[in-house]
Backbone as XML, in Angstrom:
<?xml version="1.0"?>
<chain id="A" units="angstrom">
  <residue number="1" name="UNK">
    <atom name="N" x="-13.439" y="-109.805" z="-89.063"/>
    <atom name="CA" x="-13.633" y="-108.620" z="-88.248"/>
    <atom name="C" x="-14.082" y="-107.494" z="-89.177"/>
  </residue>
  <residue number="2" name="UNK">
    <atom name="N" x="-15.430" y="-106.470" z="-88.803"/>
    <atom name="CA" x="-15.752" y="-105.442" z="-89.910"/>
    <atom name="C" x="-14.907" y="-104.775" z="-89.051"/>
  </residue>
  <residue number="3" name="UNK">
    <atom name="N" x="-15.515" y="-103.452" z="-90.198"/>
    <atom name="CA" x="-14.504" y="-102.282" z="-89.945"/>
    <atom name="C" x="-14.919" y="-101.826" z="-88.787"/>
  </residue>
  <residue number="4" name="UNK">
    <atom name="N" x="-16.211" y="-101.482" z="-88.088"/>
    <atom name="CA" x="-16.388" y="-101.184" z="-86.506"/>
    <atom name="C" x="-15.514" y="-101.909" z="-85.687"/>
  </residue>
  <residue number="5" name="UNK">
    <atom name="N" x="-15.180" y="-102.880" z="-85.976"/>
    <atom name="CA" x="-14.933" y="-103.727" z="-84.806"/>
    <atom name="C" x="-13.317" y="-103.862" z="-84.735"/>
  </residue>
  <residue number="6" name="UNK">
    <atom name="N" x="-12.509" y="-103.030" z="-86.209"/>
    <atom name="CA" x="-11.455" y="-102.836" z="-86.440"/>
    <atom name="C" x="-11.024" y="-101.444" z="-85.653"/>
  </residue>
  <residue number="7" name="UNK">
    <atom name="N" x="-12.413" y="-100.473" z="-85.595"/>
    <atom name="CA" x="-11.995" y="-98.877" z="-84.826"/>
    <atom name="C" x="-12.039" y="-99.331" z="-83.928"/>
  </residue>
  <residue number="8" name="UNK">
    <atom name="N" x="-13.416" y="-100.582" z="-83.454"/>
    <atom name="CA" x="-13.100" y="-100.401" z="-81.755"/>
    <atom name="C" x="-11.548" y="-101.012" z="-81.260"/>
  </residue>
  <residue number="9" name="UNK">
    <atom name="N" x="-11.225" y="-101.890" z="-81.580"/>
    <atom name="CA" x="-9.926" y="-102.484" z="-81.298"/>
    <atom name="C" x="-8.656" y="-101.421" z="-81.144"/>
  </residue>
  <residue number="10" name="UNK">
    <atom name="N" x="-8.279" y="-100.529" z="-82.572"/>
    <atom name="CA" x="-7.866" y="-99.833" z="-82.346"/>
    <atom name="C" x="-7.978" y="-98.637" z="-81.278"/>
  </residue>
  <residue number="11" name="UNK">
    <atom name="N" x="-9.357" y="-98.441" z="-81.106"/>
    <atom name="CA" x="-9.136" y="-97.263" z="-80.015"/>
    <atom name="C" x="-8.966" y="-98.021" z="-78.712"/>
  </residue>
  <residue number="12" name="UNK">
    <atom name="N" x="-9.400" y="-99.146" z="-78.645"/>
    <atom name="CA" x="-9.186" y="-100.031" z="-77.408"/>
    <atom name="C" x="-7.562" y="-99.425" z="-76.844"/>
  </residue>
  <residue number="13" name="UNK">
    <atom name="N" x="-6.916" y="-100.419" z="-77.966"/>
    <atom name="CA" x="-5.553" y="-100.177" z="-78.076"/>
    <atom name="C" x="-4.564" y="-99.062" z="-77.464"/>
  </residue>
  <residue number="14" name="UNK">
    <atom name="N" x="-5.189" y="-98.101" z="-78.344"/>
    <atom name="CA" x="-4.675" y="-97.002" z="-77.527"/>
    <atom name="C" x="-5.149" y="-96.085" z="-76.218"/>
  </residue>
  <residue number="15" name="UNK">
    <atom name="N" x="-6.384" y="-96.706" z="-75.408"/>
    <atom name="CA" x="-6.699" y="-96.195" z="-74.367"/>
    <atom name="C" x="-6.924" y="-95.106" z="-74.870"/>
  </residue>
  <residue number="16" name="UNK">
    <atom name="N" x="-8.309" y="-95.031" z="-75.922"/>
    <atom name="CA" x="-8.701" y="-94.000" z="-75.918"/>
    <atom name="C" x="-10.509" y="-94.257" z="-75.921"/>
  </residue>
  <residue number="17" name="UNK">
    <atom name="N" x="-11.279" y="-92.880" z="-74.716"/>
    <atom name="CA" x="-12.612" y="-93.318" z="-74.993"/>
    <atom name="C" x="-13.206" y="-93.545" z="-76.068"/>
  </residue>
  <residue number="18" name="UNK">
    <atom name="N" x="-14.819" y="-94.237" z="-76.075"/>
    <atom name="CA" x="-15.272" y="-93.785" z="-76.923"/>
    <atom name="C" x="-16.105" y="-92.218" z="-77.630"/>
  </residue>
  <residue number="19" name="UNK">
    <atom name="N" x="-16.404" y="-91.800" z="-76.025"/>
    <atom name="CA" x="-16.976" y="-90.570" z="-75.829"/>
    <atom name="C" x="-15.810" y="-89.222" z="-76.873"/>
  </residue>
  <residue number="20" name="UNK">
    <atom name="N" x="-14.611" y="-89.760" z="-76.509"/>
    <atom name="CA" x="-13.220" y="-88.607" z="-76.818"/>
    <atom name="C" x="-13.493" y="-88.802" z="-78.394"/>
  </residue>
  <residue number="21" name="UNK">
    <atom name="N" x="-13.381" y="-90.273" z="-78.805"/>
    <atom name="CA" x="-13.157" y="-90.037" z="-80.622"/>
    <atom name="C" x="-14.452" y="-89.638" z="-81.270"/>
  </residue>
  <residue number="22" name="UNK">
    <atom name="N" x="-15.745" y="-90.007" z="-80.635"/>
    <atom name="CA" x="-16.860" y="-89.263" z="-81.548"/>
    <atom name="C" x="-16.599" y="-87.763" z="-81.129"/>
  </residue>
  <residue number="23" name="UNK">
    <atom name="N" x="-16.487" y="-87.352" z="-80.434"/>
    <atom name="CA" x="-16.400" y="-85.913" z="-79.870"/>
    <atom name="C" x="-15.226" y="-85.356" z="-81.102"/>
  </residue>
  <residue number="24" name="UNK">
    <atom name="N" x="-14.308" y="-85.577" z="-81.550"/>
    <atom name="CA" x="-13.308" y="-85.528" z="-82.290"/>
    <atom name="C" x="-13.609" y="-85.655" z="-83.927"/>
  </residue>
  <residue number="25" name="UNK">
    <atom name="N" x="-14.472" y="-86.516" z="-84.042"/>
    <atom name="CA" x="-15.561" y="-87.180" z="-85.324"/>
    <atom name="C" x="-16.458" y="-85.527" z="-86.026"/>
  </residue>
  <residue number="26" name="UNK">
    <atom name="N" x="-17.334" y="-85.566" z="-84.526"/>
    <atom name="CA" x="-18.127" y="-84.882" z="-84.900"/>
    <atom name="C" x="-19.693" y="-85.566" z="-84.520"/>
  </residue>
  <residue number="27" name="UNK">
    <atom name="N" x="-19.658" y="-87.098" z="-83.917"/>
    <atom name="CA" x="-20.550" y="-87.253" z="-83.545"/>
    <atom name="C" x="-21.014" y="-87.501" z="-82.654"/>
  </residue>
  <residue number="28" name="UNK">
    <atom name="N" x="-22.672" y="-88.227" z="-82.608"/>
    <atom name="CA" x="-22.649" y="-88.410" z="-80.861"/>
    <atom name="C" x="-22.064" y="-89.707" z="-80.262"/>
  </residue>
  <residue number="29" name="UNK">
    <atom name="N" x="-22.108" y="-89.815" z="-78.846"/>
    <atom name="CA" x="-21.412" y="-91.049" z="-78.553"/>
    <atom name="C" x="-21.960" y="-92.503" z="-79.074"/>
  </residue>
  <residue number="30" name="UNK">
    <atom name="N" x="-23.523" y="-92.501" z="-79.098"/>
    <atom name="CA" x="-24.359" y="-93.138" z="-79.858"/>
    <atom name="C" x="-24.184" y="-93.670" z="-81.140"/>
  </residue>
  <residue number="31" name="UNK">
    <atom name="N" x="-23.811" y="-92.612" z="-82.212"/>
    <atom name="CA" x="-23.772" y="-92.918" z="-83.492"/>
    <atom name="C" x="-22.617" y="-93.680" z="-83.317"/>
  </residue>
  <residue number="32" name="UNK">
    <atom name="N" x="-21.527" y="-92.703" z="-83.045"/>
    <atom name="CA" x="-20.392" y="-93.627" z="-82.906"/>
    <atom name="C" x="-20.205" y="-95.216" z="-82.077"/>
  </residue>
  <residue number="33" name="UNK">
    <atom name="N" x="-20.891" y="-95.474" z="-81.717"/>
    <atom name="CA" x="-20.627" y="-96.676" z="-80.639"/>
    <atom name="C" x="-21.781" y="-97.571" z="-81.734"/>
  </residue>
  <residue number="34" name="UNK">
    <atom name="N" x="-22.765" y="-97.132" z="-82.517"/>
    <atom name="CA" x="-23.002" y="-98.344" z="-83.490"/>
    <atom name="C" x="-22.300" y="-98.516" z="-85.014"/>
  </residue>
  <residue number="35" name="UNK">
    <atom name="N" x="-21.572" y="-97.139" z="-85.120"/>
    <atom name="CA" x="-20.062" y="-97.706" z="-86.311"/>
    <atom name="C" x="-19.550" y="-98.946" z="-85.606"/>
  </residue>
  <residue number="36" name="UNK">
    <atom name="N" x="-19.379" y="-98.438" z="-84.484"/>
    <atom name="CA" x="-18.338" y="-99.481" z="-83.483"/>
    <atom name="C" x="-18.825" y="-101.296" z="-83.945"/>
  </residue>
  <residue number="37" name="UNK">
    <atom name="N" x="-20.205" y="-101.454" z="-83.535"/>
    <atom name="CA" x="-21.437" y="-102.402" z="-83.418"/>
    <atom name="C" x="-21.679" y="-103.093" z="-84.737"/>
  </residue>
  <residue number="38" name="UNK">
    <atom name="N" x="-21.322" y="-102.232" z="-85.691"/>
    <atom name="CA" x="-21.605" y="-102.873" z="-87.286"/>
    <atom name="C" x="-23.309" y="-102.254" z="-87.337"/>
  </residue>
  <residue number="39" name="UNK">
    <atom name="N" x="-24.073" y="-101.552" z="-86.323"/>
    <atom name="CA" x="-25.029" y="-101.387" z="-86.771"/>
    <atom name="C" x="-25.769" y="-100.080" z="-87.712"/>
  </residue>
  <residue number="40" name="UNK">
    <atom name="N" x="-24.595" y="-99.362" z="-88.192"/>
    <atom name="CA" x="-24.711" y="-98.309" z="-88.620"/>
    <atom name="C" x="-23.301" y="-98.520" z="-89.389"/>
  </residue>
  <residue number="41" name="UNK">
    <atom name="N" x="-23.503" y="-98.141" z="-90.726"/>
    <atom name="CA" x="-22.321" y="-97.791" z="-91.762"/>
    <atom name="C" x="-21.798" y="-96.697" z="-91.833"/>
  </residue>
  <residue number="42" name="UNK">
    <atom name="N" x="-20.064" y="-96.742" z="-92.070"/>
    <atom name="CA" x="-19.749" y="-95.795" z="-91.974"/>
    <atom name="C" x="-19.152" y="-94.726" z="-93.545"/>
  </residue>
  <residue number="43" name="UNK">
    <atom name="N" x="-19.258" y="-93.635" z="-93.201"/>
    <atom name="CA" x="-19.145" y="-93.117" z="-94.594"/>
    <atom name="C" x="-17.126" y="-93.116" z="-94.398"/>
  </residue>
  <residue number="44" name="UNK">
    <atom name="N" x="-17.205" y="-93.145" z="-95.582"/>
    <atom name="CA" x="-15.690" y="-92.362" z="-96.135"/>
    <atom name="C" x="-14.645" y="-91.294" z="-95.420"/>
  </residue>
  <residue number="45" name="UNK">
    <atom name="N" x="-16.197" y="-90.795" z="-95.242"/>
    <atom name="CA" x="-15.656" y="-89.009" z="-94.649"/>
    <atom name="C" x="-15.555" y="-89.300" z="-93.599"/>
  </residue>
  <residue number="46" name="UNK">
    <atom name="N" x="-16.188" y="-89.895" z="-92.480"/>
    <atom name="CA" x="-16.191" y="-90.139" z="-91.258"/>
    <atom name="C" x="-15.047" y="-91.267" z="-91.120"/>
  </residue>
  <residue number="47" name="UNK">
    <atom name="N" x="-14.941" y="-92.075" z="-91.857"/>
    <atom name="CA" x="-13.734" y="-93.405" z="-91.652"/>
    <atom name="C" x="-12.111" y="-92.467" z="-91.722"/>
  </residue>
  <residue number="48" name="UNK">
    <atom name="N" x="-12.511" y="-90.929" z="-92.723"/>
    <atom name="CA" x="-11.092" y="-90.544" z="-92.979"/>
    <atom name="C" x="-10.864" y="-89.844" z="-91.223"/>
  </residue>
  <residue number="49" name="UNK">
    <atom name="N" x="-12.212" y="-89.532" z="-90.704"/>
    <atom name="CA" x="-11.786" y="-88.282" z="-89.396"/>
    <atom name="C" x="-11.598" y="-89.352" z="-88.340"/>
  </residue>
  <residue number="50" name="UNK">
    <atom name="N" x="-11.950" y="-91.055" z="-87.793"/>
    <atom name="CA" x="-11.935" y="-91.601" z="-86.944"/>
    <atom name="C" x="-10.825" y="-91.881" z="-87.612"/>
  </residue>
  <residue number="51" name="UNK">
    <atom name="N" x="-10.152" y="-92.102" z="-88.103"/>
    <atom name="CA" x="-8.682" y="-92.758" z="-88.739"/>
    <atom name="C" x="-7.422" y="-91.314" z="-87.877"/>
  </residue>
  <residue number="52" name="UNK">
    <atom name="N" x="-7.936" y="-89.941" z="-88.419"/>
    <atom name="CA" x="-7.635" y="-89.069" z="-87.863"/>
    <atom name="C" x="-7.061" y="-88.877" z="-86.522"/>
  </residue>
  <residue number="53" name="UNK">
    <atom name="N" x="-8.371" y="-89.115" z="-85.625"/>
    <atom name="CA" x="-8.752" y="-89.154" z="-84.170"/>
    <atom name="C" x="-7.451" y="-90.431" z="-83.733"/>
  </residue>
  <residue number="54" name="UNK">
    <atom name="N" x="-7.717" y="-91.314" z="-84.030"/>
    <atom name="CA" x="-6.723" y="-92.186" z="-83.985"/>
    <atom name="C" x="-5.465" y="-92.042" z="-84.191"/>
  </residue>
  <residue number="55" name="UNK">
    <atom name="N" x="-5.093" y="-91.159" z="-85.064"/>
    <atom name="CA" x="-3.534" y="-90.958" z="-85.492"/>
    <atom name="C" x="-3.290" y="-92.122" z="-86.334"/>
  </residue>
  <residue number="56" name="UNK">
    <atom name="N" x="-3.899" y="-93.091" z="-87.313"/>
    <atom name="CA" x="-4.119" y="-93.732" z="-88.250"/>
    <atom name="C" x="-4.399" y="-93.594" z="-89.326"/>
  </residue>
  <residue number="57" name="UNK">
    <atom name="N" x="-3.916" y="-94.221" z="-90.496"/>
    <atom name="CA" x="-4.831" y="-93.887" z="-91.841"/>
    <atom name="C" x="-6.000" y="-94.784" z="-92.087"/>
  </residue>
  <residue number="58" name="UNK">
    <atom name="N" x="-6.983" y="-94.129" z="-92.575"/>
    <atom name="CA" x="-8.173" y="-95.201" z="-93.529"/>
    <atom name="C" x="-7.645" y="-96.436" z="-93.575"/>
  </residue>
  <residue number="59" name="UNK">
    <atom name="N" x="-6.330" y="-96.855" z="-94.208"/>
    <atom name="CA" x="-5.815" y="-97.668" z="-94.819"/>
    <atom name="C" x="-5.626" y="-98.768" z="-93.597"/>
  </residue>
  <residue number="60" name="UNK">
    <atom name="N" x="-4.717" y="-98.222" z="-92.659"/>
    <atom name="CA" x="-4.710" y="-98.804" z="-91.438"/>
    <atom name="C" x="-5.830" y="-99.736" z="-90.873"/>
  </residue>
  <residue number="61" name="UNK">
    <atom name="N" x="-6.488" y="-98.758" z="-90.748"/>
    <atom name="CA" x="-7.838" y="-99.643" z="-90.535"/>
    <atom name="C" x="-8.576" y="-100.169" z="-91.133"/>
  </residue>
  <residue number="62" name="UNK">
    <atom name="N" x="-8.396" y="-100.400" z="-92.401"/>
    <atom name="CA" x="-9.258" y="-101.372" z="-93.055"/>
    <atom name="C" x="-8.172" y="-102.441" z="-93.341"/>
  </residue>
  <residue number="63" name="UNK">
    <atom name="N" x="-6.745" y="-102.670" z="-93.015"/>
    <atom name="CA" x="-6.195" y="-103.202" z="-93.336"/>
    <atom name="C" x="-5.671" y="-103.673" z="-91.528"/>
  </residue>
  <residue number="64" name="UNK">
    <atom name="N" x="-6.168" y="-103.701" z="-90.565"/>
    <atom name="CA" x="-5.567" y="-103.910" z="-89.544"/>
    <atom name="C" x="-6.507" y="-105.806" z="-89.443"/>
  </residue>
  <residue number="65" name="UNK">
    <atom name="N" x="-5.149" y="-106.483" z="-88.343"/>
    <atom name="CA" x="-5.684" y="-108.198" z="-88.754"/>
    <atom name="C" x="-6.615" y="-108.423" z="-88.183"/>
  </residue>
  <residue number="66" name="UNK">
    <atom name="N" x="-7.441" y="-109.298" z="-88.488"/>
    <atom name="CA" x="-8.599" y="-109.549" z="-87.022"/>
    <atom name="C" x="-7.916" y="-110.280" z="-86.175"/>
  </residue>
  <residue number="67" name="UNK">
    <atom name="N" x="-8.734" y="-110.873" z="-85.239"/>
    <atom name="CA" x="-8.301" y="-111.121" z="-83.886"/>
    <atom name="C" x="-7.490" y="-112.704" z="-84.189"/>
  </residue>
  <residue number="68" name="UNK">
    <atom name="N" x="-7.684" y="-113.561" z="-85.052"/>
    <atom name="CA" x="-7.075" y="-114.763" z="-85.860"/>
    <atom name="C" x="-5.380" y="-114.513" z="-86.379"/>
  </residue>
  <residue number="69" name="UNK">
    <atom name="N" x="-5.459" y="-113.292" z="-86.577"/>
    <atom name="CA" x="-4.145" y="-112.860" z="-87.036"/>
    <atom name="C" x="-3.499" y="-112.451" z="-86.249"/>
  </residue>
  <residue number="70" name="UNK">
    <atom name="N" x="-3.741" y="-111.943" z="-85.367"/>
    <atom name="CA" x="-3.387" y="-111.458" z="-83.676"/>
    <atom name="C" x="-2.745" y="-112.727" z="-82.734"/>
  </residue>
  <residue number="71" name="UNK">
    <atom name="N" x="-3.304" y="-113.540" z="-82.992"/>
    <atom name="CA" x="-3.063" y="-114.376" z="-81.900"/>
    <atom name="C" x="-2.251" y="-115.057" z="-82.519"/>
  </residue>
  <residue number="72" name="UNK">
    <atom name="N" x="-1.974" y="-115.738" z="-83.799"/>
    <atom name="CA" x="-0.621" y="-116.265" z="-84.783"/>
    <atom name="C" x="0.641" y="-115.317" z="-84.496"/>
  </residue>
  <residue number="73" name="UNK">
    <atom name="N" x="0.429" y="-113.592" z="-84.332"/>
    <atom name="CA" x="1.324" y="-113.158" z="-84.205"/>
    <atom name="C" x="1.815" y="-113.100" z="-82.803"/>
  </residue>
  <residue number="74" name="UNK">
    <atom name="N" x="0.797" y="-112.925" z="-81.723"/>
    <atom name="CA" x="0.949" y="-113.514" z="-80.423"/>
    <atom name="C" x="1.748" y="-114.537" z="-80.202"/>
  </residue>
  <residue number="75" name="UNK">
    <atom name="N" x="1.333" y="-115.611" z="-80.695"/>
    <atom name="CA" x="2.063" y="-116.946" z="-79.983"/>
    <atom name="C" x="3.045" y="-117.426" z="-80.652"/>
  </residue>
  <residue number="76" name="UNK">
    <atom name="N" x="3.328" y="-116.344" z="-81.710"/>
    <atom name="CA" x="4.788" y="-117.028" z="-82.179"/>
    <atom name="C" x="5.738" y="-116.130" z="-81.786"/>
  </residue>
  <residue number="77" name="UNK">
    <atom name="N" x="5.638" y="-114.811" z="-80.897"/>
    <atom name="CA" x="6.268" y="-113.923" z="-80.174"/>
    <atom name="C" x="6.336" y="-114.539" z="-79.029"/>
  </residue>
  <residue number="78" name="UNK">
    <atom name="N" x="5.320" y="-115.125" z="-77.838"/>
    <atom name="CA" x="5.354" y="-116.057" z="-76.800"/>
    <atom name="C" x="6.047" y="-117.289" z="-76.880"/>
  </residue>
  <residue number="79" name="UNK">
    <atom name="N" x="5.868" y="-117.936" z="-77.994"/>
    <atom name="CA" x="5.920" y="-119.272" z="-78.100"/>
    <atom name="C" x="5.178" y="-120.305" z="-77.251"/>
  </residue>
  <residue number="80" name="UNK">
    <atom name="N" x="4.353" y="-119.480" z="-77.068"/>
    <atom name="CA" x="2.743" y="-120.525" z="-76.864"/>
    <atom name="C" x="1.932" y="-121.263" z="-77.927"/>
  </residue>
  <residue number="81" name="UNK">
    <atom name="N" x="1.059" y="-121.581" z="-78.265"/>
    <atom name="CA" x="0.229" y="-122.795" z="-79.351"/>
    <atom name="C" x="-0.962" y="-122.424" z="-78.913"/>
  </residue>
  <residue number="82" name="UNK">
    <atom name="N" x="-1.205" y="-122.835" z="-77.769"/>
    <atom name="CA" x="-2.330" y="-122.663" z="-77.281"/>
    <atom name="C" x="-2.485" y="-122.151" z="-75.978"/>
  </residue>
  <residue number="83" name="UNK">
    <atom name="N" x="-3.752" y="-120.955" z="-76.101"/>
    <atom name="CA" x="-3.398" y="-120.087" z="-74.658"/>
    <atom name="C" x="-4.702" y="-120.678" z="-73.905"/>
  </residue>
  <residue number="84" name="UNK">
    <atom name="N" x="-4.548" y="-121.288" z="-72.445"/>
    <atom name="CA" x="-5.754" y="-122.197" z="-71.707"/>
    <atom name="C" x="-5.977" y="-120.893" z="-70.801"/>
  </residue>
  <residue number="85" name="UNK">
    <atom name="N" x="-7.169" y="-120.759" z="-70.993"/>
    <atom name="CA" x="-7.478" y="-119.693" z="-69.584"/>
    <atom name="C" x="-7.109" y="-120.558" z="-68.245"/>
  </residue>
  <residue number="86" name="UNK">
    <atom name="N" x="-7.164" y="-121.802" z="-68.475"/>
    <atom name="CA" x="-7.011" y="-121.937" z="-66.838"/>
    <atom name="C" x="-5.247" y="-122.065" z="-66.480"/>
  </residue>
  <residue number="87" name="UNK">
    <atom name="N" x="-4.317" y="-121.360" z="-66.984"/>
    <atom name="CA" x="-3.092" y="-121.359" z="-66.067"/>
    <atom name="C" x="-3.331" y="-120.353" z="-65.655"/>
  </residue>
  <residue number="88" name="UNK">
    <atom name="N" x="-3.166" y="-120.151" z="-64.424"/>
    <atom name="CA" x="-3.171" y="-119.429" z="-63.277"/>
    <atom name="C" x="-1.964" y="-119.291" z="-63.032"/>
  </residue>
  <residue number="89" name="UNK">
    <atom name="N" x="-1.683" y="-117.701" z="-63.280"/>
    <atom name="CA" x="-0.176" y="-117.308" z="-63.080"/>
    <atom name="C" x="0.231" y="-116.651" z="-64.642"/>
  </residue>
  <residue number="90" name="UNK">
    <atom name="N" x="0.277" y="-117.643" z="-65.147"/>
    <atom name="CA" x="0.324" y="-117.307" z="-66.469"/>
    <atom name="C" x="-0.700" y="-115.795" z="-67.390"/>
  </residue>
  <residue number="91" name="UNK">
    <atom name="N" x="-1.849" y="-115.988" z="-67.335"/>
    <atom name="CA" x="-2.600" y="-114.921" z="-67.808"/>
    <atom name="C" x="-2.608" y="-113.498" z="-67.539"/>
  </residue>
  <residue number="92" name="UNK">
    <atom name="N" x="-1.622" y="-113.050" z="-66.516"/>
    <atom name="CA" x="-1.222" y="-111.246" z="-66.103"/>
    <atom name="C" x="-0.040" y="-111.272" z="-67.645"/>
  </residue>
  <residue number="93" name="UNK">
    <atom name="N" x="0.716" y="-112.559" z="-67.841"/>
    <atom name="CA" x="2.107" y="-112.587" z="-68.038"/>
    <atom name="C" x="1.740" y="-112.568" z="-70.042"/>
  </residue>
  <residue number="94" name="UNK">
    <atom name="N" x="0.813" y="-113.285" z="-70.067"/>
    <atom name="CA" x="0.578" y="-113.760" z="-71.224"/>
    <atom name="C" x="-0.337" y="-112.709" z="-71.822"/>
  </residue>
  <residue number="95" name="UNK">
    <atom name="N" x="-1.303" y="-111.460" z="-70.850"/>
    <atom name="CA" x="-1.495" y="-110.273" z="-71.570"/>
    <atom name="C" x="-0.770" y="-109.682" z="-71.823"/>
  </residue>
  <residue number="96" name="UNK">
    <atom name="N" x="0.331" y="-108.994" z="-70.707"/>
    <atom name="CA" x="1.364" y="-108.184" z="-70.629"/>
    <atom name="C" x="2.092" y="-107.960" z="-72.132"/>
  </residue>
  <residue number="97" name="UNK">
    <atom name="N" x="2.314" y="-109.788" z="-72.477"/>
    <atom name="CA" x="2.955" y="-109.531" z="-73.743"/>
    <atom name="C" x="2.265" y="-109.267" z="-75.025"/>
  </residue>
  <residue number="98" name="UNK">
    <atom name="N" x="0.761" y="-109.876" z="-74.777"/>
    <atom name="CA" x="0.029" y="-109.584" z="-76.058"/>
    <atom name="C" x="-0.328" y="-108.035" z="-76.275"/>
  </residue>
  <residue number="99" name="UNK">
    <atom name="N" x="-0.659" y="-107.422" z="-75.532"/>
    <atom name="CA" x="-0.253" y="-105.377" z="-75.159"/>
    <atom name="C" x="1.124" y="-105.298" z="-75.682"/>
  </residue>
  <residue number="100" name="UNK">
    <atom name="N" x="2.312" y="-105.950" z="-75.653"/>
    <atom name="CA" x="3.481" y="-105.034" z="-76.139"/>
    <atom name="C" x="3.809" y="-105.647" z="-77.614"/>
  </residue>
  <residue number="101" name="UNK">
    <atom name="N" x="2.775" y="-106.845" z="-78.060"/>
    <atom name="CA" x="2.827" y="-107.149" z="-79.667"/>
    <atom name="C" x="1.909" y="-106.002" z="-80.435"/>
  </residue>
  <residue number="102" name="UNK">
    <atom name="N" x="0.981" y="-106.187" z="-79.455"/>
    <atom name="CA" x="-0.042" y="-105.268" z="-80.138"/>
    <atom name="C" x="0.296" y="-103.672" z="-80.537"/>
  </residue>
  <residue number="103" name="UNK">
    <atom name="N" x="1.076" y="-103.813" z="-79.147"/>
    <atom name="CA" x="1.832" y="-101.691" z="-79.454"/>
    <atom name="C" x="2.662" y="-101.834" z="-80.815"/>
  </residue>
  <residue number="104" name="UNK">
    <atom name="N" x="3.308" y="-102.968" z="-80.637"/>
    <atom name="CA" x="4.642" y="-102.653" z="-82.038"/>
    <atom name="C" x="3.740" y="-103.072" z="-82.866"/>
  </residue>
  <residue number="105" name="UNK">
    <atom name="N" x="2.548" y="-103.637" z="-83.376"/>
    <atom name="CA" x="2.193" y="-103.666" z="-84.455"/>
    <atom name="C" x="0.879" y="-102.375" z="-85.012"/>
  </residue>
  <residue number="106" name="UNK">
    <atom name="N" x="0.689" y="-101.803" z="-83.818"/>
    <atom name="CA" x="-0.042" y="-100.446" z="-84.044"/>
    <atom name="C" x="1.151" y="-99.065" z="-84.802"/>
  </residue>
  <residue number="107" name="UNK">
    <atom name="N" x="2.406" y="-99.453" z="-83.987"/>
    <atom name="CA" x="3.233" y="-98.602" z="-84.298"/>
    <atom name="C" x="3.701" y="-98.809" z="-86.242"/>
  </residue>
  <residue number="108" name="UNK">
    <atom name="N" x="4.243" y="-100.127" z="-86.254"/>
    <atom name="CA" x="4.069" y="-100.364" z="-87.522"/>
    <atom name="C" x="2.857" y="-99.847" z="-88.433"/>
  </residue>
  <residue number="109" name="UNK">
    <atom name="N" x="1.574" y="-99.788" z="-88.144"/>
    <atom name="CA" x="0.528" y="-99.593" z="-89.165"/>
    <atom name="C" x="0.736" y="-97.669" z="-89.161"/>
  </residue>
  <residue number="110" name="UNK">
    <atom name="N" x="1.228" y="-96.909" z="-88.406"/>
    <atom name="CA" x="1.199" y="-95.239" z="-88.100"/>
    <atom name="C" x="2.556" y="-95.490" z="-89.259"/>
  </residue>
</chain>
């Protein structure tokens, strides 16, 4: 996972737009949404103010897991192995909890 794809997650996370954190940045929704994309690099200065916007450090986010590390920590909180899209019933139940791993491990990285 690059680092765009580490802000977008995080702002995912916290239900926050994208429009709100470039606005907060300093840039346009554009620039910001190809940090997001990997198609535009991001500087230092800008990684320290979206870290900001976030209520995160730099550090946080370059150190947050990709989505491989997520789901190890997922399913050993569930005690699932393997998550099948097709149980039906299961998938409201089986986000629900991956949202309240994900909060305590956002909370951990603040």
């Amino acid at each position: 996972m690059d680092i765009g794809q580490k802000i977008k997650k995080i702002r995912e996370l916290k239900n926050l737009k994208q429009d709100y954190i470039a606005q907060k940045v300093g840039l346009s929704t554009t620039a910001f949404g190809n940090i997001e994309r990997g198609t535009s690099d991001v500087s230092f200065k800008n990684l320290e103010k979206i870290a900001n916007s976030l209520e995160v450090s730099p550090q946080d986010i370059l150190n947050f897991p990709d989505s491989y590390h997520i789901e190890k920590i997922y399913n050993s909180q569930v005690g699932f192995n393997n998550y099948n899209d097709n149980r039906i019933g299961f998938e409201k139940e089986l986000m629900d909890k991956l949202v309240l791993v994900l909060d305590k491990l956002i909370i951990k990285l603040k």
